[in-house]
N, CA, C, O and CB atoms as a CASP TS submission, in Angstrom:
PFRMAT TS
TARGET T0000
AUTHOR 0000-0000-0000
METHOD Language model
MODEL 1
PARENT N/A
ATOM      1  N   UNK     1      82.216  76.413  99.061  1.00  0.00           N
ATOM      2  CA  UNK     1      82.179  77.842  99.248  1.00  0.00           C
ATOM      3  C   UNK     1      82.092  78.527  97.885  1.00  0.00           C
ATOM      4  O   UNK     1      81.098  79.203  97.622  1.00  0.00           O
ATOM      5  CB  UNK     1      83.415  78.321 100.034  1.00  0.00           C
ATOM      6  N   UNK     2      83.318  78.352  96.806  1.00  0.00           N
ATOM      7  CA  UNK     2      83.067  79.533  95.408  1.00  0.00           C
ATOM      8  C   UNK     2      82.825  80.659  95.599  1.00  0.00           C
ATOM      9  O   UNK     2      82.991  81.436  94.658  1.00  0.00           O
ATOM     10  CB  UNK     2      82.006  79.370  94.508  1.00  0.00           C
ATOM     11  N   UNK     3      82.276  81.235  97.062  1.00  0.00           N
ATOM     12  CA  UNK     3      81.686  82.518  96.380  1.00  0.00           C
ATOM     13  C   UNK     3      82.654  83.708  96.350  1.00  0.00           C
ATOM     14  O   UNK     3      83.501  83.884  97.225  1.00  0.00           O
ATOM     15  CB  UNK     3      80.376  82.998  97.142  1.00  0.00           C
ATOM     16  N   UNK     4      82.504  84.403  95.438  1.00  0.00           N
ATOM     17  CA  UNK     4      83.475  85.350  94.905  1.00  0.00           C
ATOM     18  C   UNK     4      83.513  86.423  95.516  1.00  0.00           C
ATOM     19  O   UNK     4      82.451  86.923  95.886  1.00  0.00           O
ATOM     20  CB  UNK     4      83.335  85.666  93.685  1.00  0.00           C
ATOM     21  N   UNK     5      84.970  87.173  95.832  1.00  0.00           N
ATOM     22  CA  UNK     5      85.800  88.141  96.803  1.00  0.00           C
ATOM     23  C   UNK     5      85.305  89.303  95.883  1.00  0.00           C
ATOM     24  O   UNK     5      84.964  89.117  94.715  1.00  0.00           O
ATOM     25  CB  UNK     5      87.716  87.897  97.011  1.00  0.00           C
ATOM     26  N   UNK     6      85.295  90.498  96.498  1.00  0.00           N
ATOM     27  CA  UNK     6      85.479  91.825  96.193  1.00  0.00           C
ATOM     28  C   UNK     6      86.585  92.609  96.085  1.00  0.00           C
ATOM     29  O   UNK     6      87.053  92.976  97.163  1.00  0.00           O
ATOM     30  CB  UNK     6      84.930  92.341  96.849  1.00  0.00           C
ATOM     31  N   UNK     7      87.077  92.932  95.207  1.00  0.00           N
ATOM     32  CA  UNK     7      88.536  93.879  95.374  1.00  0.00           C
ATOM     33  C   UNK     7      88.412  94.752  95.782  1.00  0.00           C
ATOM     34  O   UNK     7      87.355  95.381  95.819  1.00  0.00           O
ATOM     35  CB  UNK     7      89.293  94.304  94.438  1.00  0.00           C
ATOM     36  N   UNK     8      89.546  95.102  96.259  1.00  0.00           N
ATOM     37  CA  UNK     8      90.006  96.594  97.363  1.00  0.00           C
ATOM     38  C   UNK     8      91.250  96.910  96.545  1.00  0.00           C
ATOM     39  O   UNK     8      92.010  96.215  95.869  1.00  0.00           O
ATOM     40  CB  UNK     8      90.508  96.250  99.429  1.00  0.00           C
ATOM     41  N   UNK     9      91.194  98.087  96.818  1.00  0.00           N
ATOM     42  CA  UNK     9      92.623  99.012  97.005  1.00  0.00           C
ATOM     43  C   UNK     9      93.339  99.183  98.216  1.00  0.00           C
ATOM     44  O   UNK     9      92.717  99.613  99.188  1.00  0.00           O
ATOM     45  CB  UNK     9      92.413 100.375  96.701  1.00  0.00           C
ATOM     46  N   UNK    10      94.660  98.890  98.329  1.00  0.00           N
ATOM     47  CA  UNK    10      95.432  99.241  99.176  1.00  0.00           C
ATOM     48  C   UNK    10      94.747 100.779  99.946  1.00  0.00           C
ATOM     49  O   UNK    10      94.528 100.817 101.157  1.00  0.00           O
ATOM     50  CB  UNK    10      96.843  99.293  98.408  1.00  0.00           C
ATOM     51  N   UNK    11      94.551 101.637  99.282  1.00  0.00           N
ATOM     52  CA  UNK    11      93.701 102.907 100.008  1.00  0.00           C
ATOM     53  C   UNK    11      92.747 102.506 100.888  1.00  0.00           C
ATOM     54  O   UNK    11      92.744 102.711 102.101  1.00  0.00           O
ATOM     55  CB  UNK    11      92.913 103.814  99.040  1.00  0.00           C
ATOM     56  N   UNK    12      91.581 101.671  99.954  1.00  0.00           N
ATOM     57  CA  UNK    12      90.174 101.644 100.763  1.00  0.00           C
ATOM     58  C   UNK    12      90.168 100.432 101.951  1.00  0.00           C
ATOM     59  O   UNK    12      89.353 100.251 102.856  1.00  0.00           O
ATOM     60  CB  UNK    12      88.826 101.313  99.587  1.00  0.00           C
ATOM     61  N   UNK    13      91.586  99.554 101.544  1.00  0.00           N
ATOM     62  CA  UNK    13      91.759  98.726 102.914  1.00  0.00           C
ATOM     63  C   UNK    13      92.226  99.873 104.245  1.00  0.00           C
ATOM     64  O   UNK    13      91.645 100.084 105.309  1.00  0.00           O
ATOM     65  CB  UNK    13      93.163  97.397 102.631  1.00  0.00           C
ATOM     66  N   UNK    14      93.808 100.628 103.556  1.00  0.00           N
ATOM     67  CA  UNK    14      93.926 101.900 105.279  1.00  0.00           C
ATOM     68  C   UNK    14      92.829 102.941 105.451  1.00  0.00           C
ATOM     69  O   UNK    14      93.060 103.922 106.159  1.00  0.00           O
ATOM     70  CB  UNK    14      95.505 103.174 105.279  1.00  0.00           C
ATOM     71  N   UNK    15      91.594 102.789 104.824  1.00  0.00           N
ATOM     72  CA  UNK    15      90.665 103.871 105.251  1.00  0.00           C
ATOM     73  C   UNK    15      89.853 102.370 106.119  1.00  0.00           C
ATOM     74  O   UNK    15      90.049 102.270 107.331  1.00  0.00           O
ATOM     75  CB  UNK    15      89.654 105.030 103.699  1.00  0.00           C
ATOM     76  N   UNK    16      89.312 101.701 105.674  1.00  0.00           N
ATOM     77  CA  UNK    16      88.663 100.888 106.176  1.00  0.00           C
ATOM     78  C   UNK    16      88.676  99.702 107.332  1.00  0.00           C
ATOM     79  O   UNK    16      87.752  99.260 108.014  1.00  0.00           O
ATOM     80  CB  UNK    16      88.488 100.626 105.382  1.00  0.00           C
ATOM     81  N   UNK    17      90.104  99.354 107.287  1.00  0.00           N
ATOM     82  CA  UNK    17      90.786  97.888 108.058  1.00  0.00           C
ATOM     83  C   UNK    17      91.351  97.911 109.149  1.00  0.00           C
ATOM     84  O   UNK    17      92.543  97.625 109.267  1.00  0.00           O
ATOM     85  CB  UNK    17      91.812  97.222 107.413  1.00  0.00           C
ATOM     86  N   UNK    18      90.806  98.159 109.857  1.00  0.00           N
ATOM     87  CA  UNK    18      92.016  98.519 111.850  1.00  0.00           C
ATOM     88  C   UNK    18      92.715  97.909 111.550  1.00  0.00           C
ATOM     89  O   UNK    18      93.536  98.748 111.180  1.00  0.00           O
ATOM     90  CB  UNK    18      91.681  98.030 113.721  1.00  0.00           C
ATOM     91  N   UNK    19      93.224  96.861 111.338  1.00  0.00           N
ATOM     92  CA  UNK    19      94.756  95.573 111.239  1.00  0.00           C
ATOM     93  C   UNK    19      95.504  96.296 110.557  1.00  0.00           C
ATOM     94  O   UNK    19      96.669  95.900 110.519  1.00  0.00           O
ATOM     95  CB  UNK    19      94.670  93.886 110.345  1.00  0.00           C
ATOM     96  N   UNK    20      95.126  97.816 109.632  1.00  0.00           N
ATOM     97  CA  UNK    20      96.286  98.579 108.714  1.00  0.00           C
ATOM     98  C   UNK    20      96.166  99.861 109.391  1.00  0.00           C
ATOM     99  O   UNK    20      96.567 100.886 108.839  1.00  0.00           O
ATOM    100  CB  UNK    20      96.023  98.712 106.906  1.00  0.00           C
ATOM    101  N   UNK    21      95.677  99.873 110.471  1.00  0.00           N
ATOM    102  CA  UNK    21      95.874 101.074 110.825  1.00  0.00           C
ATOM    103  C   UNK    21      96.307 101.309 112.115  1.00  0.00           C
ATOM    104  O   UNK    21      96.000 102.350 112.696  1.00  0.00           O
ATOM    105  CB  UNK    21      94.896 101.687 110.606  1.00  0.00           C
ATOM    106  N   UNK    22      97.289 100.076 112.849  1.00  0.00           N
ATOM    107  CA  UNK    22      97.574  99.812 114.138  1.00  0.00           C
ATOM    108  C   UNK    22      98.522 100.945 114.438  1.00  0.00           C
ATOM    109  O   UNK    22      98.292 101.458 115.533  1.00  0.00           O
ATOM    110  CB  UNK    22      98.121  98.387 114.373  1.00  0.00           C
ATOM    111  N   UNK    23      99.635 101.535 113.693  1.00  0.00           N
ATOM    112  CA  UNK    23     100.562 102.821 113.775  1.00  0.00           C
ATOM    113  C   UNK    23      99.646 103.856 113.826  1.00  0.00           C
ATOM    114  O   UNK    23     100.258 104.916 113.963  1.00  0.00           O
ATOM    115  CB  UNK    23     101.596 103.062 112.548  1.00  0.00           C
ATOM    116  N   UNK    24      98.168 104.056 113.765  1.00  0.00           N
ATOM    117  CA  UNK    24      97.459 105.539 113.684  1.00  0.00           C
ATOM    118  C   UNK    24      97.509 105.778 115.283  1.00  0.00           C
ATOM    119  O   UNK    24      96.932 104.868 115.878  1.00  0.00           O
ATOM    120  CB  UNK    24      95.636 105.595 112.916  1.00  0.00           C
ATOM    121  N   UNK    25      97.950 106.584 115.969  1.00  0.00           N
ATOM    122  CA  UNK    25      97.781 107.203 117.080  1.00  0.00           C
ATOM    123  C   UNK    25      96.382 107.130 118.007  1.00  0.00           C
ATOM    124  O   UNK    25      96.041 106.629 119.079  1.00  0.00           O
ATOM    125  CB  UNK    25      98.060 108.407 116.699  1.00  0.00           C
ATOM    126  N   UNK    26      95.703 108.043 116.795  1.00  0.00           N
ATOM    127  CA  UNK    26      94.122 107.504 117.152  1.00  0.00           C
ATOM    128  C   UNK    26      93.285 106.399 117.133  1.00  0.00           C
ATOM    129  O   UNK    26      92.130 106.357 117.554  1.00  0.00           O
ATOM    130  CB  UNK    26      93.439 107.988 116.610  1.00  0.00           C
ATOM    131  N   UNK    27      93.924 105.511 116.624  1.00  0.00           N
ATOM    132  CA  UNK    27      93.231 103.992 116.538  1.00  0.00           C
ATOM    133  C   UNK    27      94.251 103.190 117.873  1.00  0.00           C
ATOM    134  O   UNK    27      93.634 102.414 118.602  1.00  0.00           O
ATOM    135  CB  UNK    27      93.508 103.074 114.542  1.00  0.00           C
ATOM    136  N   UNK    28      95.600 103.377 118.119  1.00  0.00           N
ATOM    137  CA  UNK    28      95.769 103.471 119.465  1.00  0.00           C
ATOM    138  C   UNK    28      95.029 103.602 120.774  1.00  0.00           C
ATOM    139  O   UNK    28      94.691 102.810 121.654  1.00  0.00           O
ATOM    140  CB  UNK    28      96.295 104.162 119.468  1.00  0.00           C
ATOM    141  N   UNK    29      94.878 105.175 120.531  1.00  0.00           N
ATOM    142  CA  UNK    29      93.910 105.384 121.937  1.00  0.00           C
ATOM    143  C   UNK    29      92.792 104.771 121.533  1.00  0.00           C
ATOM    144  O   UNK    29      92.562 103.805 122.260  1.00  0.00           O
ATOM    145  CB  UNK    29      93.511 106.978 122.473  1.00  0.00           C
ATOM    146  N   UNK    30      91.932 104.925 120.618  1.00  0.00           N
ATOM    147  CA  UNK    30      90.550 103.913 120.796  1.00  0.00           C
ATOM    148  C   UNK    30      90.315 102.911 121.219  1.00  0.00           C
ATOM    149  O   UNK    30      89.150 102.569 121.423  1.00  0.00           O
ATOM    150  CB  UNK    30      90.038 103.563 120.001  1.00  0.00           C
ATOM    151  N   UNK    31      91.292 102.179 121.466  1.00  0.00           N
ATOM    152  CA  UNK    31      91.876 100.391 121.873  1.00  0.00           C
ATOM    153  C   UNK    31      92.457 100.305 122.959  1.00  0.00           C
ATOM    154  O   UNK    31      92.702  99.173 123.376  1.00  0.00           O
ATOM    155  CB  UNK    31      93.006  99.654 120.941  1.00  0.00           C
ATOM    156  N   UNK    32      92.899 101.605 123.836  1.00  0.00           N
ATOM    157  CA  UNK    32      93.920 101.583 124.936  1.00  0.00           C
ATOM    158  C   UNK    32      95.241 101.492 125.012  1.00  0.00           C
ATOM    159  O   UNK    32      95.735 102.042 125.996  1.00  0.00           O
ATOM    160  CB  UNK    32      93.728 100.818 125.558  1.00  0.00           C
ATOM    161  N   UNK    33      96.199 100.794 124.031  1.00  0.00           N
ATOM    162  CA  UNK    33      97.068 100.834 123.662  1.00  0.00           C
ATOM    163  C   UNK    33      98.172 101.977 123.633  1.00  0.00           C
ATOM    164  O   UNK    33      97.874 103.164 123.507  1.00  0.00           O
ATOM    165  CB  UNK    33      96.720 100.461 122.915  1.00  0.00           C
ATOM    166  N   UNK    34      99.678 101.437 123.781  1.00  0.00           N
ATOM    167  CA  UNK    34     100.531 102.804 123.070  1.00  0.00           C
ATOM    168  C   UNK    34     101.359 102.033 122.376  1.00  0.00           C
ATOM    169  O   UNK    34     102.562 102.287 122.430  1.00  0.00           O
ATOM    170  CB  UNK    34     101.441 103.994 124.085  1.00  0.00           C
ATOM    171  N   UNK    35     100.920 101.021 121.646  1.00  0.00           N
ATOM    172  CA  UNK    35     102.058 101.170 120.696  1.00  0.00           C
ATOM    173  C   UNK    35     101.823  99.946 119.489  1.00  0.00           C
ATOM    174  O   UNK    35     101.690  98.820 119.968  1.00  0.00           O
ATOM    175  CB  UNK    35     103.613 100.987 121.600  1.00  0.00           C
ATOM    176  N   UNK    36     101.753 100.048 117.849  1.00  0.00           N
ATOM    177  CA  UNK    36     101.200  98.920 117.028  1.00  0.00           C
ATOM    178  C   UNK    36     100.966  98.043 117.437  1.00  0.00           C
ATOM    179  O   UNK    36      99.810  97.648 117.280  1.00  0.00           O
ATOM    180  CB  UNK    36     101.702  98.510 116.212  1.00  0.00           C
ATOM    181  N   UNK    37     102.110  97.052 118.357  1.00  0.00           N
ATOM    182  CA  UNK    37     102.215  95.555 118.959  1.00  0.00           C
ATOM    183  C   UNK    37     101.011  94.731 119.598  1.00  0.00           C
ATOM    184  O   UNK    37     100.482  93.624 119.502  1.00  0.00           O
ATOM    185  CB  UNK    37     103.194  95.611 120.055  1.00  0.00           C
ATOM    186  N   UNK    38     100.827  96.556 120.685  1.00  0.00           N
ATOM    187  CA  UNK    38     100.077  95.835 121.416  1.00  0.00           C
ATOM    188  C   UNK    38      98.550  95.897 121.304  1.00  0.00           C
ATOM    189  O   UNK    38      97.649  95.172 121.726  1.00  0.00           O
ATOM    190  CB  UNK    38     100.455  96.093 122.561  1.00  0.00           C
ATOM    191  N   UNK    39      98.596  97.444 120.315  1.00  0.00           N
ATOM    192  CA  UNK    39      97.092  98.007 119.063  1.00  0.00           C
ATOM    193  C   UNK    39      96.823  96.368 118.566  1.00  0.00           C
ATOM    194  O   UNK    39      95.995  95.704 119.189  1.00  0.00           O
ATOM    195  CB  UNK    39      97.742  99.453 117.094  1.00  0.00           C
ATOM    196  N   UNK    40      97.553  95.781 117.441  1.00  0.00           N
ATOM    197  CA  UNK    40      97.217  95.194 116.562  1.00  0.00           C
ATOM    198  C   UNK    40      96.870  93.477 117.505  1.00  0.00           C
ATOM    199  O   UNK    40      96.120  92.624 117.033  1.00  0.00           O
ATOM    200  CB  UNK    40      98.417  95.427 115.335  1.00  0.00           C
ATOM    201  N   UNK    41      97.472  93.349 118.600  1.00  0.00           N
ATOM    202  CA  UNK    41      97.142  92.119 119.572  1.00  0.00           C
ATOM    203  C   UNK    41      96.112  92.754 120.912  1.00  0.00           C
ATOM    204  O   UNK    41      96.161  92.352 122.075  1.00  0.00           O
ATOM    205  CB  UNK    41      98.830  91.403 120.260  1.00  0.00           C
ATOM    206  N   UNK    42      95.304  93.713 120.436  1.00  0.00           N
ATOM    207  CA  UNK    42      94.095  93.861 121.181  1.00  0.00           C
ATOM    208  C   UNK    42      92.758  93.902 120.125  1.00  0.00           C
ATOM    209  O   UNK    42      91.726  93.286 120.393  1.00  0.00           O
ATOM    210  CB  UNK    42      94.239  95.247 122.089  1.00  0.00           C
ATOM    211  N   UNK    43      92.875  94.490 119.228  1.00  0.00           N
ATOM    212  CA  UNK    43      91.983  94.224 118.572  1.00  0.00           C
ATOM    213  C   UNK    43      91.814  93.278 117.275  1.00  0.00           C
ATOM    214  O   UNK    43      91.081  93.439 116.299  1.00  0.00           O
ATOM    215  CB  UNK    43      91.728  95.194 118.435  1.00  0.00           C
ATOM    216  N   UNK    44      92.759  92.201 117.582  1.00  0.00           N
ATOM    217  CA  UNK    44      93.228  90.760 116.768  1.00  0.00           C
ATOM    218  C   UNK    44      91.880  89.747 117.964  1.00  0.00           C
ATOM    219  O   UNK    44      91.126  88.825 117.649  1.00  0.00           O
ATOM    220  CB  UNK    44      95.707  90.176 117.069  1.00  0.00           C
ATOM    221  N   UNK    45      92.121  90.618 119.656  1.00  0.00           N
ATOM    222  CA  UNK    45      91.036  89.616 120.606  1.00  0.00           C
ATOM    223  C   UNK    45      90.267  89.589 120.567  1.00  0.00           C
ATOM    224  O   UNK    45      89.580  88.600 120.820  1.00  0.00           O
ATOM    225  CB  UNK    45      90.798  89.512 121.598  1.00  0.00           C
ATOM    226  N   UNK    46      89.645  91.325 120.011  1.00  0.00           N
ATOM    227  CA  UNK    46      88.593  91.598 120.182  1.00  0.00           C
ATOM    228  C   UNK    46      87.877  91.254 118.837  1.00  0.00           C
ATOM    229  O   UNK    46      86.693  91.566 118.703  1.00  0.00           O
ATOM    230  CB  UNK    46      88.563  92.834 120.682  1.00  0.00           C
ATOM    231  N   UNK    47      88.364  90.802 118.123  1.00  0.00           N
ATOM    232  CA  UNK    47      87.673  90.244 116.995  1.00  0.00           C
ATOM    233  C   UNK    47      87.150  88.796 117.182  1.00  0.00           C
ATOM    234  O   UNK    47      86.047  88.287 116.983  1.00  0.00           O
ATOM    235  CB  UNK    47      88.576  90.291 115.839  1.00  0.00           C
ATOM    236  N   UNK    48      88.645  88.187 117.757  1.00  0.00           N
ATOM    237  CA  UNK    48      88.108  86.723 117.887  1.00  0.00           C
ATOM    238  C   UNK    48      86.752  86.407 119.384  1.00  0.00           C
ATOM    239  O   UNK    48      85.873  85.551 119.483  1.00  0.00           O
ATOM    240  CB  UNK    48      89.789  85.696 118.210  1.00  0.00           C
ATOM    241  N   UNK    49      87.028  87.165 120.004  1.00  0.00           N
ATOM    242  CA  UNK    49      85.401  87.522 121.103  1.00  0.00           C
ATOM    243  C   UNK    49      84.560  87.813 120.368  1.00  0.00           C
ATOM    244  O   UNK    49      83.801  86.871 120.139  1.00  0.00           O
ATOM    245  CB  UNK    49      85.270  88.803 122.226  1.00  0.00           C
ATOM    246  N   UNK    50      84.369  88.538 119.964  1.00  0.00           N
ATOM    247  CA  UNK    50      83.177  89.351 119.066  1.00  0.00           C
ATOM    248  C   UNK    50      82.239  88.070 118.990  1.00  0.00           C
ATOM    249  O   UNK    50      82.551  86.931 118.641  1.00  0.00           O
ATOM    250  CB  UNK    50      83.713  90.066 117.263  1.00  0.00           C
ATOM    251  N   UNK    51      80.951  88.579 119.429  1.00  0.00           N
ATOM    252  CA  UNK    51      79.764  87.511 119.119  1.00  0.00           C
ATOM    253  C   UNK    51      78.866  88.113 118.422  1.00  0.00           C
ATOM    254  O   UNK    51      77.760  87.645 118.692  1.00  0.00           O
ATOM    255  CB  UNK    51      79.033  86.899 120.295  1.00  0.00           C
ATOM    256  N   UNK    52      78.807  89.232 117.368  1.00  0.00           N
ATOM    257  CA  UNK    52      77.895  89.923 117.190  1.00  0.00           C
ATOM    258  C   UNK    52      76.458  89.616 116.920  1.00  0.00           C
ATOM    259  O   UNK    52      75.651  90.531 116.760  1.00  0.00           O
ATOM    260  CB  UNK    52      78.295  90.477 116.493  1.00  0.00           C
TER
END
């Protein structure tokens, strides 16, 4: 592999990363969810589904 990572900021990961933004209300409802637990173990599935 070698190939080399890109750095982030703690900022541009909570603007960018649903997995840091499972407490946002609105990233809640986008997912169906009410509450981090079950935010961050729905779209933890929907990643591992994802066939893009």
């Amino acid at each position: 592999m070698n190939q080399p990572t890109v750095p982030s900021t703690i900022e541009e990961e909570l603007e960018t990363n649903p997995f840091m933004r499972v407490e946002s209300p609105l990233q809640q409802a986008n997912v169906g969810c009410d509450s981090p637990a079950e935010t961050l173990r729905e779209i933890r599935m929907r990643k591992d589904n994802w066939r893009g």
